[in-house]
N, CA, C and O atoms as a GROMACS GRO file, in nm:
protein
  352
    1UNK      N    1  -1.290  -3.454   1.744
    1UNK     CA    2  -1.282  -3.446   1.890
    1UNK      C    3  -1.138  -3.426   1.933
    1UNK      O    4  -1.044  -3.480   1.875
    2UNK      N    5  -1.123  -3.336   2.049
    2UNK     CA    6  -0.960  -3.278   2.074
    2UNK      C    7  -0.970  -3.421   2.180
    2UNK      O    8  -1.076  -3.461   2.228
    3UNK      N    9  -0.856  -3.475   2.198
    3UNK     CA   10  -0.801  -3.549   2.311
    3UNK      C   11  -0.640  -3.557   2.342
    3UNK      O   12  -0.562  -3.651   2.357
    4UNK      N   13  -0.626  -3.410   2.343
    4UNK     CA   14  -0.491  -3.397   2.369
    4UNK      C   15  -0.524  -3.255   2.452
    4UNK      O   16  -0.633  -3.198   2.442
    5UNK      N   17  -0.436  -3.215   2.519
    5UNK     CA   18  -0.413  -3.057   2.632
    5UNK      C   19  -0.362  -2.979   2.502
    5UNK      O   20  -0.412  -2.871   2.470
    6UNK      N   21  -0.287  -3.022   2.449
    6UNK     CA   22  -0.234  -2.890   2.322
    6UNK      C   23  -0.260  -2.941   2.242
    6UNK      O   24  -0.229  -3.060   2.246
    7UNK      N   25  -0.351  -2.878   2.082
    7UNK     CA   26  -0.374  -2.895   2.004
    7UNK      C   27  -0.328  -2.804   1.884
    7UNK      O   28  -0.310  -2.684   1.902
    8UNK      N   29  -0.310  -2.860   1.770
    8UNK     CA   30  -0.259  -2.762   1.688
    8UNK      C   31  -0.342  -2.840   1.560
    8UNK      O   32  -0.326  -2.954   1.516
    9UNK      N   33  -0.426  -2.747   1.523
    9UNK     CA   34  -0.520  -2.768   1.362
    9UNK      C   35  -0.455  -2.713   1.273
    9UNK      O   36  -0.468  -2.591   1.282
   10UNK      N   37  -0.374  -2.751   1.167
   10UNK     CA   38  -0.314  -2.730   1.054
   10UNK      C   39  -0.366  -2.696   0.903
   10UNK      O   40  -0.312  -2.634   0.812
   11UNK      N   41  -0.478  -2.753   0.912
   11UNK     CA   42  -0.588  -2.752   0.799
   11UNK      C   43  -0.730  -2.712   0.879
   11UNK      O   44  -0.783  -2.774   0.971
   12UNK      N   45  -0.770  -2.603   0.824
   12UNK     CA   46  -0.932  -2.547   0.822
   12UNK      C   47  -0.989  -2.552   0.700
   12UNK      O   48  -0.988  -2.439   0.652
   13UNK      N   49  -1.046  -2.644   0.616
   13UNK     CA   50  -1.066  -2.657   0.461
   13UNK      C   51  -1.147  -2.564   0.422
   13UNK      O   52  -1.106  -2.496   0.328
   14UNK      N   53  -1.296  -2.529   0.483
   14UNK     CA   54  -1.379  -2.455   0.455
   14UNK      C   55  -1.349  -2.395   0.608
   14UNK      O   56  -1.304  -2.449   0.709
   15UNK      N   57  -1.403  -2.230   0.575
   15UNK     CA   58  -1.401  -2.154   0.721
   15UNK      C   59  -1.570  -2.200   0.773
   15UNK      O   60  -1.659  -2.199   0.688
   16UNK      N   61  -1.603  -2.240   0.927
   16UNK     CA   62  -1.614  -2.305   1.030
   16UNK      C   63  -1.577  -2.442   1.055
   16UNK      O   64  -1.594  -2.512   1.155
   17UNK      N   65  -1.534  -2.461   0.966
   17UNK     CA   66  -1.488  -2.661   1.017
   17UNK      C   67  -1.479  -2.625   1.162
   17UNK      O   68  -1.466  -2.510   1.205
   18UNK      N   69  -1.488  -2.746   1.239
   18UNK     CA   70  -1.509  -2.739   1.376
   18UNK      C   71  -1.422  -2.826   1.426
   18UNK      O   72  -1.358  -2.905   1.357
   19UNK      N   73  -1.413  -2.816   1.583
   19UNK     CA   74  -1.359  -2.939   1.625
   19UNK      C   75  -1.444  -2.938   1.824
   19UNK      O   76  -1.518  -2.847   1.863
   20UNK      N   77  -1.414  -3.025   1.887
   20UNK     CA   78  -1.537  -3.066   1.973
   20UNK      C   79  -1.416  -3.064   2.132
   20UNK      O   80  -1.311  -3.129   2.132
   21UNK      N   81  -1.446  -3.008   2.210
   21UNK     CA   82  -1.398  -3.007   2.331
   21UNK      C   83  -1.435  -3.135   2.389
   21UNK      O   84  -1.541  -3.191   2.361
   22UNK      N   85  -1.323  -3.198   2.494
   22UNK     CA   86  -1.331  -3.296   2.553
   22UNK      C   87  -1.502  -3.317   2.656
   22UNK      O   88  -1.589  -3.236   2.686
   23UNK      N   89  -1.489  -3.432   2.677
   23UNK     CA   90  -1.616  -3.396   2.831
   23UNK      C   91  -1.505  -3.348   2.923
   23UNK      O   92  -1.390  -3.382   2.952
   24UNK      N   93  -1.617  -3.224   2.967
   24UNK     CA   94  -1.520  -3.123   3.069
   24UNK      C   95  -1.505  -3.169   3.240
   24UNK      O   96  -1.597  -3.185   3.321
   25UNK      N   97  -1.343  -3.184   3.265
   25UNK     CA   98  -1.315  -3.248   3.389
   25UNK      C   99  -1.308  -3.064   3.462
   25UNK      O  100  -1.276  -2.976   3.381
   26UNK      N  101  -1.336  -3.026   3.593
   26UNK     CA  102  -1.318  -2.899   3.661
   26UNK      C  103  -1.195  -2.885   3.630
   26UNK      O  104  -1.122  -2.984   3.642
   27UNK      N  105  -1.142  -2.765   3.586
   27UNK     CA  106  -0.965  -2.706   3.603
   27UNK      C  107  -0.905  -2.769   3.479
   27UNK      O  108  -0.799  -2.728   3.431
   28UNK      N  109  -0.970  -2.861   3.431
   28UNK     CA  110  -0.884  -2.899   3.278
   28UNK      C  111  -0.829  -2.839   3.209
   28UNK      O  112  -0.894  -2.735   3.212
   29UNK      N  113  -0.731  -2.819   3.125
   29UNK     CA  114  -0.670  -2.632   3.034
   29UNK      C  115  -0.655  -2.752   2.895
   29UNK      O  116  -0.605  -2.864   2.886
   30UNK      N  117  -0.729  -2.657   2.794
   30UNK     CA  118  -0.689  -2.727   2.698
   30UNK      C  119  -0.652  -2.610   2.560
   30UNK      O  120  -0.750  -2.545   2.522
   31UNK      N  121  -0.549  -2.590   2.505
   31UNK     CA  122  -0.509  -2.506   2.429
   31UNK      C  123  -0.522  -2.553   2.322
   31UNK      O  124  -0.484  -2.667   2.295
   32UNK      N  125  -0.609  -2.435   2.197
   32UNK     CA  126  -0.605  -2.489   2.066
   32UNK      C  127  -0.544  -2.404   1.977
   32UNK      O  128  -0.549  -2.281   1.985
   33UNK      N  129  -0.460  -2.494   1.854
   33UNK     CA  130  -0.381  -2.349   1.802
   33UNK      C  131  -0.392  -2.394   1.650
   33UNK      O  132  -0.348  -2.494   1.594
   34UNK      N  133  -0.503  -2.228   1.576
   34UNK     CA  134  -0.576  -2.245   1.429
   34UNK      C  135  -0.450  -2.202   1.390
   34UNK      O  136  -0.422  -2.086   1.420
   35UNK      N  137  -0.365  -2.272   1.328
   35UNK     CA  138  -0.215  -2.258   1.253
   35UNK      C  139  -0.294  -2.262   1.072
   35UNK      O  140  -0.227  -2.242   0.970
   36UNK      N  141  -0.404  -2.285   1.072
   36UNK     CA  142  -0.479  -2.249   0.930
   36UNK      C  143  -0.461  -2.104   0.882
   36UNK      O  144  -0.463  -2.025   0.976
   37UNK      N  145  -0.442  -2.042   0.745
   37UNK     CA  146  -0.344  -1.944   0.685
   37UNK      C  147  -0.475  -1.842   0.685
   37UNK      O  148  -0.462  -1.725   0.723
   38UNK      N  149  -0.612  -1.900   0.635
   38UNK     CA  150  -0.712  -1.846   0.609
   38UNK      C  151  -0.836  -1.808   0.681
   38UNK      O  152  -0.899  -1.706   0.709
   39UNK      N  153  -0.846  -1.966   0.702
   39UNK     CA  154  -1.012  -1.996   0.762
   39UNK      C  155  -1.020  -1.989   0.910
   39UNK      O  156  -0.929  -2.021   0.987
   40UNK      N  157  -1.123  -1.950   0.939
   40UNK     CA  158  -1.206  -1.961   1.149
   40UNK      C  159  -1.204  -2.088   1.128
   40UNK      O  160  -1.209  -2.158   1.027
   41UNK      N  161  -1.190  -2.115   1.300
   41UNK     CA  162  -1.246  -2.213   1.319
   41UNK      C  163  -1.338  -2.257   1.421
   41UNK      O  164  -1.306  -2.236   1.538
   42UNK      N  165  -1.465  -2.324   1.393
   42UNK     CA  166  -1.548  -2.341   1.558
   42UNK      C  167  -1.513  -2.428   1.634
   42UNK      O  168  -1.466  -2.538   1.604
   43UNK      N  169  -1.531  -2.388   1.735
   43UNK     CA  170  -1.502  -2.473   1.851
   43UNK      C  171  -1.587  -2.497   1.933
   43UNK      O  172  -1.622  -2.397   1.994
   44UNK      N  173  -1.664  -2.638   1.977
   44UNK     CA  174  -1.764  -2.668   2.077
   44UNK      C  175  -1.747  -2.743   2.148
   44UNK      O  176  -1.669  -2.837   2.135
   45UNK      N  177  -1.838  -2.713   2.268
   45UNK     CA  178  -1.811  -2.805   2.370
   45UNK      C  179  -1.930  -2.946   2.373
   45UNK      O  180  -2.022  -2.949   2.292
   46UNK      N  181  -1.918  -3.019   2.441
   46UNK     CA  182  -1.983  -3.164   2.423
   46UNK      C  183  -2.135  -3.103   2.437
   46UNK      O  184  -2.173  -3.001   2.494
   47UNK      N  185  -2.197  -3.186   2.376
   47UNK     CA  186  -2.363  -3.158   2.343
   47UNK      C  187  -2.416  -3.111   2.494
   47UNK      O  188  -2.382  -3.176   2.593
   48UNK      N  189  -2.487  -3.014   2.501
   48UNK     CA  190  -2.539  -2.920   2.618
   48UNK      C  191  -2.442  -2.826   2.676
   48UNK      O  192  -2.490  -2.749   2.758
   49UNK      N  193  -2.289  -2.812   2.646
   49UNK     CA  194  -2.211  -2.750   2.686
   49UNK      C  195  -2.210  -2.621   2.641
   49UNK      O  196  -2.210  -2.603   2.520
   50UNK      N  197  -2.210  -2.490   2.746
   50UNK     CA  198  -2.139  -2.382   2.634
   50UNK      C  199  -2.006  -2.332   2.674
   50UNK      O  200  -1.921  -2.388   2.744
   51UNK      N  201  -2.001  -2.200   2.611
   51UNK     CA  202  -1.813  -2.156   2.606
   51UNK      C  203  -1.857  -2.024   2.621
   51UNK      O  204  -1.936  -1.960   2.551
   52UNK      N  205  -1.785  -1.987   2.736
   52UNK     CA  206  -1.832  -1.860   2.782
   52UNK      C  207  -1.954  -1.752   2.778
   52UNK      O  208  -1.962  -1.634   2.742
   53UNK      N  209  -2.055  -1.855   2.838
   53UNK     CA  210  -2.206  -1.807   2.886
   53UNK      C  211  -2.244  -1.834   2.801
   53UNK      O  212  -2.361  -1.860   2.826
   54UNK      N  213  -2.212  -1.859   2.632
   54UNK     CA  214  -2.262  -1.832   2.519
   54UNK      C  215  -2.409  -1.903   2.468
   54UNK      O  216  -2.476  -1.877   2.369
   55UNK      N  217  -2.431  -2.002   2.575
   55UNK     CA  218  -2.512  -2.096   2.507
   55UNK      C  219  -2.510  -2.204   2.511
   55UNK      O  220  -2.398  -2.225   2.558
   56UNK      N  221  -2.561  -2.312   2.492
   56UNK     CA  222  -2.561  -2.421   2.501
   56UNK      C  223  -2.548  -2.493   2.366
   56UNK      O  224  -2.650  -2.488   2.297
   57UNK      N  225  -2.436  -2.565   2.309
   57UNK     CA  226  -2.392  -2.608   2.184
   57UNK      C  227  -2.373  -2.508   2.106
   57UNK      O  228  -2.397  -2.533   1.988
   58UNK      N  229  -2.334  -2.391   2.133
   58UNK     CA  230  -2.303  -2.226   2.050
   58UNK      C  231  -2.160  -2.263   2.005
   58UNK      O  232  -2.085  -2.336   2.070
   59UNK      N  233  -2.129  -2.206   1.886
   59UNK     CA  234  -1.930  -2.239   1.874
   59UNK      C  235  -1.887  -2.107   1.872
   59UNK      O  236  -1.933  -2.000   1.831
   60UNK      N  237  -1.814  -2.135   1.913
   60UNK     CA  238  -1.703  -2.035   1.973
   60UNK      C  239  -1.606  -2.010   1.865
   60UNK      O  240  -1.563  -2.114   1.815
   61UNK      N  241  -1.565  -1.915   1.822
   61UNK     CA  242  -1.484  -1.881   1.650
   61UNK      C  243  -1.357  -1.839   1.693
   61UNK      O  244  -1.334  -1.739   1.761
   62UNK      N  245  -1.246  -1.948   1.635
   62UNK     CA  246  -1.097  -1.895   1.665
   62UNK      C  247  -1.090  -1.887   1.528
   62UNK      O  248  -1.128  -1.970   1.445
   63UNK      N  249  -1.006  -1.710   1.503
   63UNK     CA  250  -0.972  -1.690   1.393
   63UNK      C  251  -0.861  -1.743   1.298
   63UNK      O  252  -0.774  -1.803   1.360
   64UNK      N  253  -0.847  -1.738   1.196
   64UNK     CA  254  -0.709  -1.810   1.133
   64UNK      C  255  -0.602  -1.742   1.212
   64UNK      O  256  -0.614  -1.624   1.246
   65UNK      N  257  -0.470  -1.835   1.249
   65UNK     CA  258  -0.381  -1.814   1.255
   65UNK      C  259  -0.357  -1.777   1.417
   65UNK      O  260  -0.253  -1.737   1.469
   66UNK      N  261  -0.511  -1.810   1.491
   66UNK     CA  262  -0.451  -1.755   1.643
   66UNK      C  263  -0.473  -1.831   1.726
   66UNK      O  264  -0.572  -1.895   1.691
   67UNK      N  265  -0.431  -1.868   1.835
   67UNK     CA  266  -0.448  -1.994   1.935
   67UNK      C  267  -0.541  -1.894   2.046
   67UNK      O  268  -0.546  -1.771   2.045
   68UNK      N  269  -0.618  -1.996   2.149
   68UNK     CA  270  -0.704  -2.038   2.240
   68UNK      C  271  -0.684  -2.079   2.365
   68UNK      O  272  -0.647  -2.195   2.350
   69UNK      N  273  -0.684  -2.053   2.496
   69UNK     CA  274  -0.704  -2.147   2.557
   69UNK      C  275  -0.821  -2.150   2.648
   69UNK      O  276  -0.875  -2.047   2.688
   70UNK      N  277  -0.860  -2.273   2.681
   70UNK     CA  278  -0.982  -2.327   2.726
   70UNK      C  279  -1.006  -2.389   2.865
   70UNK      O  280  -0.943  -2.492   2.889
   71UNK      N  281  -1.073  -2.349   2.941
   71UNK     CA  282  -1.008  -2.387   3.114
   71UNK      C  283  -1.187  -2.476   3.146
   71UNK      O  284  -1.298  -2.427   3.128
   72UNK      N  285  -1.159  -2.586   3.187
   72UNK     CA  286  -1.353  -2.595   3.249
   72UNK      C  287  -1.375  -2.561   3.391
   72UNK      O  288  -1.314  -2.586   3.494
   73UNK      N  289  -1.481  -2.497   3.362
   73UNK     CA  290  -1.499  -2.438   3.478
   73UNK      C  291  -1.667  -2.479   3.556
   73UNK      O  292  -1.726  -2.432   3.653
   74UNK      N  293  -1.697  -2.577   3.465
   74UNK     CA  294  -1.783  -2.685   3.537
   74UNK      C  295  -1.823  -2.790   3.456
   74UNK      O  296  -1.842  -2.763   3.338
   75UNK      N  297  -1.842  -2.930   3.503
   75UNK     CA  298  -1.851  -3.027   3.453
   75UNK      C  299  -1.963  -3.071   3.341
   75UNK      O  300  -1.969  -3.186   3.298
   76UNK      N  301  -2.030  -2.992   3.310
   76UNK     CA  302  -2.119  -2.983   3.217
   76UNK      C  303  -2.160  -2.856   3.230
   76UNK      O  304  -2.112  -2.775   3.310
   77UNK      N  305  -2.321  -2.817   3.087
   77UNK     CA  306  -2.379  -2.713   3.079
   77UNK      C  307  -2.317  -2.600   3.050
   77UNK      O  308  -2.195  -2.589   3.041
   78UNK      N  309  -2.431  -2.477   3.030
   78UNK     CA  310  -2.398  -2.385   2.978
   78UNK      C  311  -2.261  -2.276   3.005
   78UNK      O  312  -2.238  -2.188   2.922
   79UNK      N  313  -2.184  -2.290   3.115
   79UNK     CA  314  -2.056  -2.204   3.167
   79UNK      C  315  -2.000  -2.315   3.151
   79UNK      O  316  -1.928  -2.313   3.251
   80UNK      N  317  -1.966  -2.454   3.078
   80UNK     CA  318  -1.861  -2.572   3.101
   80UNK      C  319  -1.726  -2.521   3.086
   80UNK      O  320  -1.636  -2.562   3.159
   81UNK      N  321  -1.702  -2.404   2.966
   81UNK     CA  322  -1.567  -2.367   2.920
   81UNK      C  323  -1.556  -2.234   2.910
   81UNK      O  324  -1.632  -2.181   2.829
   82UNK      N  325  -1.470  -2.153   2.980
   82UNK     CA  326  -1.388  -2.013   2.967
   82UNK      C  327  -1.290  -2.076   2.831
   82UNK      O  328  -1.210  -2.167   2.814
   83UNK      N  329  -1.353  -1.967   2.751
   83UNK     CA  330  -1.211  -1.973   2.611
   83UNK      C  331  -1.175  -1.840   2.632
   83UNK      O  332  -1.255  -1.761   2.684
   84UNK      N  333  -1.031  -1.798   2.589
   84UNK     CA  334  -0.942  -1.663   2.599
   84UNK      C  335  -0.842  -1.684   2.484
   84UNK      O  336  -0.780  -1.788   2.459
   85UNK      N  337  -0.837  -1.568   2.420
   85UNK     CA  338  -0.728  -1.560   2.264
   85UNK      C  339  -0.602  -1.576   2.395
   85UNK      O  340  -0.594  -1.573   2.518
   86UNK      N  341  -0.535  -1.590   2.298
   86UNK     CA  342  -0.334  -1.590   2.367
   86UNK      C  343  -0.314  -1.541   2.281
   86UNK      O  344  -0.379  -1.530   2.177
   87UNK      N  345  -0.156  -1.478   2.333
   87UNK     CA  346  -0.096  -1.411   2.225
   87UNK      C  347   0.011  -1.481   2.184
   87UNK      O  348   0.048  -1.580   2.247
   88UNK      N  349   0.081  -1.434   2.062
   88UNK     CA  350   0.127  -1.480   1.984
   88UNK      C  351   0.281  -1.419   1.946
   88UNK      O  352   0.346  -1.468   1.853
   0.00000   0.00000   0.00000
């Protein structure tokens, strides 16, 4: 579970290891950054949540080596989180 605004995952052991978005407050920004050399990583939002329309508990795949950021854009359910690559 992320509980920080900037995150940085250093280790992806197997590609999808995951990690779990906060419960989503409106306007929250939470940046994640796969500093892993190799592996994706999933990213989900709290049980019933999805990440950009995708679904409800769907993960969202940040590739090795590229950061995220994550805005809520409603307090639960399926639109809870806009994710967008950043650049680098």
């Amino acid at each position: 579970a992320l509980n920080k605004d900037i995150n940085i995952v250093t280790v992806v052991a197997t590609a999808a290891d995951s990690v779990k978005l906060p419960v989503a407050v409106l306007g929250q920004d939470i940046v994640i950054i796969n500093r892993a050399a190799a592996n994706s990583l999933n990213v989900f939002g709290q049980t019933g949540d999805g990440i950009n329309a995708g679904g409800a508990n769907a993960a969202y795949a940040v590739a090795a080596s590229v950061s995220v950021r994550c805005v809520a854009t409603a307090t639960s359910g399926a639109t809870a989180w806009e994710c967008q690559k950043t650049a680098r």
